[in-house]
N, C-alpha and C positions, 0 to 999 in steps of 0.2 A: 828782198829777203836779207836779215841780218844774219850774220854767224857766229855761234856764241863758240867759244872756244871751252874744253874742257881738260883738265887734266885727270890721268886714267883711261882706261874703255869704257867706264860707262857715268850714270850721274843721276840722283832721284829728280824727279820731277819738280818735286820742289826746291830743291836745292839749283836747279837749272834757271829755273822763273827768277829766283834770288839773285844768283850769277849774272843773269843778262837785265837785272834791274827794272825787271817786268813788277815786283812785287818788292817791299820796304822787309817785310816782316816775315815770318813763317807761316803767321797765324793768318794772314790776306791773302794766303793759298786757295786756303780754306772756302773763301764766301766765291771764288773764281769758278773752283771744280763743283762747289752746290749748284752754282746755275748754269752749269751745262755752258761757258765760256771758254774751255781750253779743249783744243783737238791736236791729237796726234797722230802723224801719220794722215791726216784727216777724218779719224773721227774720236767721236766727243771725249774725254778720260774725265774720272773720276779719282781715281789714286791718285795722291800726295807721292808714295812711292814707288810709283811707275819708275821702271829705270829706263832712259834713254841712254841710246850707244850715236855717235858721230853717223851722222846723215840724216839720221831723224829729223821731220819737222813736227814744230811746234807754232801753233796758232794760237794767239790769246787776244783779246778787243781789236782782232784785225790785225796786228801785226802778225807778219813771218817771220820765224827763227829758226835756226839750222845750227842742229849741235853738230860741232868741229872738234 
């Protein structure tokens, strides 16, 4: 599991994916959370602006990420 680091308590979902270079664009969030590819916490999310707080995981094409 990687850890992505964040500044503040909390960070949108996509903005997180961005951060940890899971995704180039903002717009490649998008086709990620349509097919049921990203889970939080363990399960599936749909929101772009889900906000994650440090500890949360995130799952996307298999990798693990852990906002820090």
């Amino acid at each position: 599991m990687r850890e992505v680091s964040i500044q503040g308590d909390a960070i949108r979902l996509g903005q997180f994916l961005k951060l940890a270079d899971v995704v180039g664009v903002g717009s490649d969030v998008k086709g990620l959370l349509a097919g049921g590819m990203v889970r939080v916490n363990g399960e599936v999310e749909s929101r772009r602006g889900r906000q994650l707080v440090p500890g949360d995981e995130v799952v996307v094409s298999g990798e693990r990420l852990r906002v820090g």
